[in-house]
C-alpha positions in Angstrom: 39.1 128.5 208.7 36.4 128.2 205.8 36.9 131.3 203.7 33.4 132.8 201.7 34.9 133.3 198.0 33.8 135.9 195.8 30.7 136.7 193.7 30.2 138.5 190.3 27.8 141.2 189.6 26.7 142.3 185.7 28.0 145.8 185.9 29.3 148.5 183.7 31.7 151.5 184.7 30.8 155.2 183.0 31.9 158.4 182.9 28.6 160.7 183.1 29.4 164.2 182.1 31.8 165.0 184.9 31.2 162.1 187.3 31.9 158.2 186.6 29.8 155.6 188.5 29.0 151.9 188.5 26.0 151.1 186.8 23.5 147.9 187.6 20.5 146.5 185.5 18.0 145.8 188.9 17.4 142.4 187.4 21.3 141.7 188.1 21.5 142.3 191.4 21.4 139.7 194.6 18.1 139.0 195.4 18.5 140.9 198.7 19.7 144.1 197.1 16.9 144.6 194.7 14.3 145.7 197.2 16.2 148.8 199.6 17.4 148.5 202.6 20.4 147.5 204.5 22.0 144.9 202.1 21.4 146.9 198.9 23.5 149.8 201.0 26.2 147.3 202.0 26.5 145.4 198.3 27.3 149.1 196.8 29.2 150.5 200.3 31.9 147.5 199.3 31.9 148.1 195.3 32.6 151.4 196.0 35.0 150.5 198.2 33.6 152.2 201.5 34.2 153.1 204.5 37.3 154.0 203.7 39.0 155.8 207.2 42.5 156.4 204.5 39.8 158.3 202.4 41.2 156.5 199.2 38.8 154.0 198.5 41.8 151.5 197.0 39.9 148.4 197.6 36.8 149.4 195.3 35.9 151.0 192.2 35.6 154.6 194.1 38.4 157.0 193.1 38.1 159.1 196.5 35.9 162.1 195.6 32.1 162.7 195.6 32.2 162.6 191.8 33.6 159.2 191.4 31.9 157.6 194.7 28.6 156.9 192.6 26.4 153.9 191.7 23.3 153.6 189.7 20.5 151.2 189.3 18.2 151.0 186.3 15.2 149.3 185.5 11.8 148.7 182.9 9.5 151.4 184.2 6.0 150.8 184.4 4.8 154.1 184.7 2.8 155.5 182.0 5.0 157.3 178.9 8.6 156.5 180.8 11.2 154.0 179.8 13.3 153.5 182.5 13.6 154.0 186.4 16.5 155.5 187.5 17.9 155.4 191.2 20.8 157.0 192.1 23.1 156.5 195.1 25.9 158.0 196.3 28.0 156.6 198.6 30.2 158.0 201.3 33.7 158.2 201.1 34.5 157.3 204.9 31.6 156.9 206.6 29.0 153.7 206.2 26.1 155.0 204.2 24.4 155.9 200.9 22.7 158.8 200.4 19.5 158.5 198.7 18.1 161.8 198.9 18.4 163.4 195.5 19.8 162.6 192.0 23.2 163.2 190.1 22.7 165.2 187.4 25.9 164.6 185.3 25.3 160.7 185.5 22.0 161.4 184.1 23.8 161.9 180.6 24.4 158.4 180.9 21.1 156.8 182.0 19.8 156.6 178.5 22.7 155.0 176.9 22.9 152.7 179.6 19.4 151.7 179.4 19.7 151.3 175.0 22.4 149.3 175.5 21.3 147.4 178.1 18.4 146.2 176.2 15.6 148.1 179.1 14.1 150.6 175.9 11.7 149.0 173.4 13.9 148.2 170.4 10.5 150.3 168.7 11.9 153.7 169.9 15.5 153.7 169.1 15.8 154.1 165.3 18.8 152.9 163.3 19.9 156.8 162.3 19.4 159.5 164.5 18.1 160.4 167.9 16.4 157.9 170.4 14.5 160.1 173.2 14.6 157.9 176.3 12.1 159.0 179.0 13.8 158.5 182.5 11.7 158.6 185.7 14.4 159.7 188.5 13.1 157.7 190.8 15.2 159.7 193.9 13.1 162.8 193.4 9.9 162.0 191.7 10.8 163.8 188.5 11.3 162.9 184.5 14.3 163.5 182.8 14.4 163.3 179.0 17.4 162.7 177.7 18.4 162.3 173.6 21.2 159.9 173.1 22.8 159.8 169.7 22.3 156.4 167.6 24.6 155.4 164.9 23.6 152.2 163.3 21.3 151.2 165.1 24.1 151.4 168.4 24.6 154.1 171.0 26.8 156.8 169.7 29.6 157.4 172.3 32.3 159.4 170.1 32.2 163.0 168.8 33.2 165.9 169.0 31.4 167.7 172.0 33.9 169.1 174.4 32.9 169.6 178.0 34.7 171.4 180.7 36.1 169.4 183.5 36.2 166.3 181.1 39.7 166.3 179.2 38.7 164.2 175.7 35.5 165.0 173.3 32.4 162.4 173.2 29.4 162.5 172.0 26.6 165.1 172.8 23.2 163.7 175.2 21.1 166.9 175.4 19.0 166.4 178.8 15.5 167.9 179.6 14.6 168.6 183.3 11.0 168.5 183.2 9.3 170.3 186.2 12.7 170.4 188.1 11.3 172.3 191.6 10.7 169.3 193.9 6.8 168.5 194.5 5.2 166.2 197.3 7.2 163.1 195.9 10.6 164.8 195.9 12.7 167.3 199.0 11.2 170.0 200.3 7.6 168.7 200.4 6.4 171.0 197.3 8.0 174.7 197.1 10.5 176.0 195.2 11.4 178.6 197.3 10.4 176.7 200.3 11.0 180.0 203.0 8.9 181.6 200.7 11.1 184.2 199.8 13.6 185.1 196.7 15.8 185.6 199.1 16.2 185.3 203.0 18.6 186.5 205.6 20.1 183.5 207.2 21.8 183.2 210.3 24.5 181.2 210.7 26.0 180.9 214.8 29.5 181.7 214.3 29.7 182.7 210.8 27.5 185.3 210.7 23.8 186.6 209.1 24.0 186.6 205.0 21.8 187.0 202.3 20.7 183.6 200.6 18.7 181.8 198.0 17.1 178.8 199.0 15.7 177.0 196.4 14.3 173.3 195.5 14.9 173.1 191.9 17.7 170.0 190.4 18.5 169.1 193.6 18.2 171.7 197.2 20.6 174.3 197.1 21.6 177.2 199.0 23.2 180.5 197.1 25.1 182.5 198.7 27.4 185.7 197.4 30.7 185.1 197.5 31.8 188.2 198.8 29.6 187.9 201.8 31.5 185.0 202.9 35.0 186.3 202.2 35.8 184.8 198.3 35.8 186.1 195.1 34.3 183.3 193.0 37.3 182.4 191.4 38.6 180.0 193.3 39.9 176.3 192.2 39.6 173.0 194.3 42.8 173.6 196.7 42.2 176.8 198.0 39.1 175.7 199.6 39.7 171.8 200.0 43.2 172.4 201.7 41.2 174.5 204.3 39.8 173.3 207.1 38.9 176.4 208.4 36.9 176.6 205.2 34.9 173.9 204.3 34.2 173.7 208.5 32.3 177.4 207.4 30.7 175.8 204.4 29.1 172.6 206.6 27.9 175.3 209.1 26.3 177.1 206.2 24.5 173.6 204.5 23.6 172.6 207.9 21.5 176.0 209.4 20.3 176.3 205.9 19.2 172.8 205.6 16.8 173.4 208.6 15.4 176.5 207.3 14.5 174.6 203.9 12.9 172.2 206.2 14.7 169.6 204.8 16.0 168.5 208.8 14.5 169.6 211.6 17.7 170.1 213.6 21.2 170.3 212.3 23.0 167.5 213.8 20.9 165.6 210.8 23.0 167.2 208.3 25.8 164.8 208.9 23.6 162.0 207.6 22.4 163.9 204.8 25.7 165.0 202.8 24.4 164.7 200.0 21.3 167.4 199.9 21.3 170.2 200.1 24.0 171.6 198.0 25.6 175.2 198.7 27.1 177.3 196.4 28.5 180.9 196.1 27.9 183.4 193.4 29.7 186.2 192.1 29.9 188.7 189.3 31.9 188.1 186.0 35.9 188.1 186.6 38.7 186.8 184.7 40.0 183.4 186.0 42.5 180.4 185.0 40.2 177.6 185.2 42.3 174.5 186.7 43.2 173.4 183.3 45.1 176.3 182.6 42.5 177.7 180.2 41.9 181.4 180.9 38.2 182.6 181.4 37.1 186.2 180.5 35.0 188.3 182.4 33.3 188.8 178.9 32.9 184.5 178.6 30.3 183.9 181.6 27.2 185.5 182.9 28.5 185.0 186.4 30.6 182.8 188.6 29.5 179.9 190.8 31.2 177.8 192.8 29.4 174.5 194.5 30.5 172.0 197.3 29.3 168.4 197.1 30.0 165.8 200.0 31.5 168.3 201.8 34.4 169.5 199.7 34.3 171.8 196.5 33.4 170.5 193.1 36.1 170.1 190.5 33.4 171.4 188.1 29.9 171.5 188.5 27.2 168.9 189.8 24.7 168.6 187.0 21.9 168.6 189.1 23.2 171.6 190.8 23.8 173.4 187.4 19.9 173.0 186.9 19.4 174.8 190.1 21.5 177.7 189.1 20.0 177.7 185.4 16.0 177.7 187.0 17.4 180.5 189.8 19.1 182.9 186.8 15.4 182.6 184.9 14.0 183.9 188.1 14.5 187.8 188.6 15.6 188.8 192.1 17.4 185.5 193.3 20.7 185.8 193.8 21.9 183.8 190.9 19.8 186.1 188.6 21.4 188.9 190.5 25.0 188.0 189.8 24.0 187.4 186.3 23.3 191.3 185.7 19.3 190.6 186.4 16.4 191.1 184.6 14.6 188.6 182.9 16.7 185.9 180.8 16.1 182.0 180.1 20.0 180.5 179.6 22.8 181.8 181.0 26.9 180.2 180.7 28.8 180.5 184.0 32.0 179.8 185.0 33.3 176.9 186.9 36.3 176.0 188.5 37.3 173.7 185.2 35.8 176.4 182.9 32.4 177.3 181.7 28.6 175.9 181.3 25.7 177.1 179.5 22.1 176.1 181.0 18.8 176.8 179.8 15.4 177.5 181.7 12.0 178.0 181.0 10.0 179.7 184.0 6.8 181.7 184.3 5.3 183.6 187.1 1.3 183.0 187.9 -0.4 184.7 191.3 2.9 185.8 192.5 4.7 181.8 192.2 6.9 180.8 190.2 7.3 178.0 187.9 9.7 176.3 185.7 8.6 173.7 183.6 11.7 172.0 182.3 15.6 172.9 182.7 18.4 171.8 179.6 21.8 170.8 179.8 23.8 169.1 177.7 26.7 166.9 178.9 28.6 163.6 177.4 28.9 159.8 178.3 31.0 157.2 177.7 31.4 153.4 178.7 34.5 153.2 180.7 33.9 149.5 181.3 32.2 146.5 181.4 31.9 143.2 182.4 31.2 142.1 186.2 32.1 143.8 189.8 33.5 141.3 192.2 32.7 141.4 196.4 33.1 139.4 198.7 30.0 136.6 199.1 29.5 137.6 202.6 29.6 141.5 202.2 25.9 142.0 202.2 
């Protein structure tokens, strides 16, 4: 029996803020996996390591949870004032696809490195001292990221003394910009923020019951909901949500009917294709917590509470992308967000996370009754894990 051998892909391993994913220069793929489509999904399905039915992704460079089941593809832009494209995909744990649909906002902290380093920004704009401002066009979504990546002689600063919740060591700070972060015509939602219309809706849910909820296209698509309204306090850590079935069935319910009314499906038997948008989250008012490090959180630390699900079980910390959403809802009286934040007008607010706490920043104004935001900002860390090549198998893809 002739047996294929394997192949070897240029790739590089990073840790992005809170998520870590397998990053690819475009130029470095297969031929067959630099256009989309069915063998670009299968090439990253088996680096990953997916479908995985043990859920452990052993025989990949997945590490079995929505943050670590991530891969990126970068490339020269040729759009006017941007550096870099920047697709993101993320795969699924157990089941054969990748999930296109919006962008990871922690592995967005290390797009700009990436693309320094990788020799895809004019040497002309990253100086020998100081800041290089790499303009990213998130190519998922149809939006620009800015992001400021520390140089030190002339190299890609990845050591310092920045401390982020939900990452255990210090790196380097890469302050991000979120320009215009409410999806348009080229991004989900085909152009609203609020895309019901409305600050905040009643939505029914068959089987869980009618709520008050924030529906807003603004990061990526998330749904708000209070906490209280769905029987939690907004303190909770991974396992008293991810070790209930019960639980995160409610929560899928919840994405799914709320998915529809954001027109983002038209039915909700689509939702289990689309795991990766829309996000949901639940709010709450400032409480004291032990975040899952063991560091305690005062009521007096945080704004509010949120806690978010991604790929169908709750975050460890916080999607970045999703952090963006809260940060533009908090700037926007009446949502919510803003509501569990005390109210009133306010353009940053910190809130705490299962691993801790975040701070976000928002600029929006309010013109014939609509609202706009014109950029979001976050910072978050990023560090080369490693690098070299991937192997798979030659027939994989």
């Amino acid at each position: 029996m002739a047996h294929v051998p394997q192949i070897k892909i240029p790739a590089t391993y990073i840790r992005g803020g809170t998520s870590k994913g397998v990053f690819f220069r475009l130029q470095d793929l297969p031929e067959t996996a630099q256009v989309p489509g069915k063998a670009r999904d299968a090439l990253l399905m088996r680096v990953i390591g997916s479908p995985d039915p043990y859920g452990k992704q052993i025989d990949g460079m997945g590490a079995a949870t929505s943050s670590t089941s991530k891969t990126v593809i970068i490339s020269k832009s040729s759009r006017p004032d941007h550096d870099v494209d920047y697709l993101f995909g993320q795969v699924s744990i157990d089941q054969p696809f990748v999930d296109w649909s919006g962008n990871c906002g922690n592995l967005s902290a290390a797009v700009g490195p990436f693309a320094i380093s990788g020799g895809l920004v004019d040497a002309s704009r990253v100086p020998q001292n100081g800041t290089a401002v790499v303009r990213i066009w998130q190519a998922n979504i149809g939006k620009t990221i800015i992001a400021h990546v520390p140089i030190t002689n002339g190299e890609v600063q990845e050591t310092g003394d920045f401390e982020l919740d939900g990452v255990t060591f210090p790196a380097a700070e890469v302050q991000l910009e979120f320009m215009d972060p409410a999806a348009d015509e080229e991004g989900d939602g085909g152009g609203a923020m609020f895309p019901t219309g409305n600050l905040v809706d009643d939505l029914e849910v068959p089987g869980v019951g009618t709520f008050k909820a924030t529906m807003i296209n603004a990061g990526i698509p998330t749904i708000f909901v209070n906490a209280e309204a769905i029987g939690y306090t907004g303190t909770e850590l991974q396992e008293s949500i991810n070790g209930d079935p019960k639980a995160l069935a409610m929560f899928e319910t919840i994405r799914a009917y709320g998915a529809v009314r954001m027109g983002l499906i038209k039915n909700v038997d689509e939702a289990a294709k689309r795991q990766h948008t829309p996000k949901v989250a639940f709010v709450a008012k400032p409480k004291d917590y032990v975040a899952s490090s063991g560091k305690p959180v005062g009521a007096g630390d945080v704004d509010l509470l949120v806690r978010a699900l991604s790929m169908g079980k709750l975050h460890h910390a916080m999607m970045g992308t999703a952090a963006v959403a809260i940060g533009t809802a908090a700037a926007i009286p009446g949502t919510l967000v803003n509501l569990a934040a005390g109210g009133g007008e306010r353009n940053a607010v910190r809130f705490g996370h299962p691993s801790g706490t975040l701070r976000v920043g928002a600029e929006a104004s309010q013109s014939n009754g609509d609202w706009t935001v014109t950029k979001a900002i976050m910072s978050r860390s990023a560090r080369v894990l490693m690098e070299g090549w991937v192997r798979v198998p030659g027939d994989a893809f």
